[in-house]
Residue, then its C-alpha position, 0 to 999 in steps of 0.5 A: x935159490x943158489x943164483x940168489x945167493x950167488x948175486x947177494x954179495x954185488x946187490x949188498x955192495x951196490x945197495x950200501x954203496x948207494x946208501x953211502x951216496x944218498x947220504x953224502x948227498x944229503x948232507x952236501x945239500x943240506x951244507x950248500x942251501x943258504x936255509x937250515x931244511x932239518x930245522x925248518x922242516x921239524x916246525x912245519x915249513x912246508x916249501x923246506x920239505x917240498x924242496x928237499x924232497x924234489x932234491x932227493x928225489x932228483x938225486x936218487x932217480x939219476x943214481x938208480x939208472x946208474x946202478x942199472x946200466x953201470x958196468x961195475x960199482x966204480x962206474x956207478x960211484x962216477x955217475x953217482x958223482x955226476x948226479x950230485x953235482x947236476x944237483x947242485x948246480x939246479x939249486x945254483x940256477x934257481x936260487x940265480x933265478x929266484x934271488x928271493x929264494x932263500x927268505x921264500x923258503x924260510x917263510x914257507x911260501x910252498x911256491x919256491x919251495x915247489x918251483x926248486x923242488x920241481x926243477x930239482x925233480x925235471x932235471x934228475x928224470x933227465x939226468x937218468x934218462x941221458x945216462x946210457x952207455 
């Protein structure tokens, strides 16, 4: 019990640390996707919540291996950082890819928004997997 209570105060600062990250990193994805996905998602639309999803599932696994391996919190706010921005850029290529993507997800065809939400996933394992140290 004595360790527990001697380790809560690095799980409370990495915990909240990370929630603030996953936060910030929602709402700069939810600014930089031509869509409105909280609107869309709130009637229904499907591909919004798979992308959506995909996004933040690609983000948060990269950012857990960071709390793993990560040496100290600054060290995880750094990959964390890293990951947002790999994020990013996976939204940029699909939507290079897939001009249509923007009408596709606003029209809820499931295909973009599993076909973003999917590269969006594959590329956060990857992501996690290459962040040793």
């Amino acid at each position: 019990m004595v360790d527990l209570l001697e380790t809560l105060p690095n799980f409370l600062a990495y915990f909240v640390t990370a929630l603030a990250l996953f936060g910030l990193f929602a709402s700069l994805y939810l600014r930089l996707t031509p869509y409105a996905e909280l609107p869309l998602i709130r009637t229904g639309n499907t591909a919004a919540a798979v992308a959506l999803l995909g996004a933040l599932l690609g983000f948060v696994l990269p950012l857990a291996s960071s709390i793993a391996h990560s040496t100290s919190l600054l060290d995880m706010l750094v990959w964390g950082g890293i990951a947002m921005l790999v994020q990013a850029l996976v939204f940029l290529a699909v939507a290079w890819l897939l001009p249509e993507l923007k009408e596709g997800i606003a029209a809820d065809r499931l295909a973009h928004g599993l076909f973003l939400g999917g590269c969006a996933l594959c590329i956060g394992i990857l992501n996690a997997a290459c962040m040793v140290y």
